[in-house]
N, C-alpha and C positions, 0 to 999 in steps of 0.2 A: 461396222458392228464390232468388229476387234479393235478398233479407237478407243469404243463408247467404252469395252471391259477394260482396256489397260486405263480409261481416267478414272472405272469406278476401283481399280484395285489399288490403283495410287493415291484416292479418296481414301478409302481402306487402313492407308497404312497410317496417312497424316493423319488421319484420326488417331488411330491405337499409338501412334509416337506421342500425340498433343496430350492425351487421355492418361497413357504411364508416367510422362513428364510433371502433370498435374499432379497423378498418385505419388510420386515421388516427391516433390514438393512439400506437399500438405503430411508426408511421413517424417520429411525430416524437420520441418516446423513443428509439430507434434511433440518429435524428441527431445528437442529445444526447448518445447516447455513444459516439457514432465519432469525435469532436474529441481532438485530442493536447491535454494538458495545459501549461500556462503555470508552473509549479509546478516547484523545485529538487532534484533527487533525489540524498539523499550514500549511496552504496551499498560495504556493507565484504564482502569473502567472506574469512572466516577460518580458521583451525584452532584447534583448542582446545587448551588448555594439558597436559601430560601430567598424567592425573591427575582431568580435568575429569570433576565429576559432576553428574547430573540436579538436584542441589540448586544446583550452584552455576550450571546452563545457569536455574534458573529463578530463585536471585537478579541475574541478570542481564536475564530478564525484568521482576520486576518492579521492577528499577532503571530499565531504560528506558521502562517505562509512565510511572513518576513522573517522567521528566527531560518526556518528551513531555506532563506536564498542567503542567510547571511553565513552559515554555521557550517564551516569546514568538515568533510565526511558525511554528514545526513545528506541522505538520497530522496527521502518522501517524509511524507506525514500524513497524517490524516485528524480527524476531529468530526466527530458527529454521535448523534444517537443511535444507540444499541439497538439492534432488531427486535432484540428481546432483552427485559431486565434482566440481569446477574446480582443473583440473591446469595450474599457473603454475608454468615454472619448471620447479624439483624437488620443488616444493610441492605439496600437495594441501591443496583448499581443504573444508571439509566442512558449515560456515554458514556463514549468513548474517545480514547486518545493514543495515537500510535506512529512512532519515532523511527524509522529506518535508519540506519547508522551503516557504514562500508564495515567496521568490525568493531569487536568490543574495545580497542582502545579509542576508536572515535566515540563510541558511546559513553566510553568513561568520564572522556574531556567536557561533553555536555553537560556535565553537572555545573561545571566553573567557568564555561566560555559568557562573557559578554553579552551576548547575544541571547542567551535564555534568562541572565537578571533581567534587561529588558522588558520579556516575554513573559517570566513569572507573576509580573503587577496582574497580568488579565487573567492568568493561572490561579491566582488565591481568592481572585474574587469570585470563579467563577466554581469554582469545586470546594465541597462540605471535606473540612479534614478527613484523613483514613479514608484514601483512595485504595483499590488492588491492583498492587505493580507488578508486571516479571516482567523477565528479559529473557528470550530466545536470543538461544548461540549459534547460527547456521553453521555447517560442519560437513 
């Protein structure tokens, strides 16, 4: 009988170590991602050109995957449709397009690197002039 308590008190414990070990884990993961980013964000909400189709929304896809593996300092990208339109203006905005940069002088070089003339051909065909631009500074 006093076998059986000392395996359930040591059941007991490897539990509440396994159990805090977890809670501690999952706290400092947590912490890790509740920090604001240091990182440059160029963000475009556009409209699409009259005419724009599913073929030409995804050569514009994978034009910007390839500027983002070629393009020194950009971290991500993204390209898609807006959840919801973004009404600027008289405009309505219906994508989107958004740039991660390591800092603002990686995002500045983007403007002249190589790699987004390329990029730009499926960029003009694909968005109506007078897109809304800004650029987040992480800090």
């Amino acid at each position: 009988m006093r076998n059986l308590m000392h395996k359930m008190l040591h059941g007991k414990i490897l539990f509440l170590l396994l159990a805090g070990m977890t809670f501690l884990a999952g706290y400092v993961a947590g912490q890790a991602g509740g920090t604001t980013q240091k990182t440059t964000i160029h963000a475009v909400a556009w409209t699409p050109t009259d005419g724009f189709t599913d073929q030409d929304f995804e050569n514009l896809r994978v034009a910007t995957a390839k500027m983002a593996g070629e393009m020194p300092g950009m971290r991500r990208a993204w390209v898609g449709k807006l959840r919801r339109p973004l009404v600027h203006g008289d405009a309505e905005r219906t994508y989107g397009l958004i740039l991660e940069f390591d800092d603002l002088k990686t995002r500045e070089a983007y403007s002249s690197h190589p790699a987004r003339a390329a990029w730009a051909e499926y960029w003009s065909k694909a968005r109506a002039p007078g897109p809304t631009v800004f650029d987040v500074i992480g800090e």
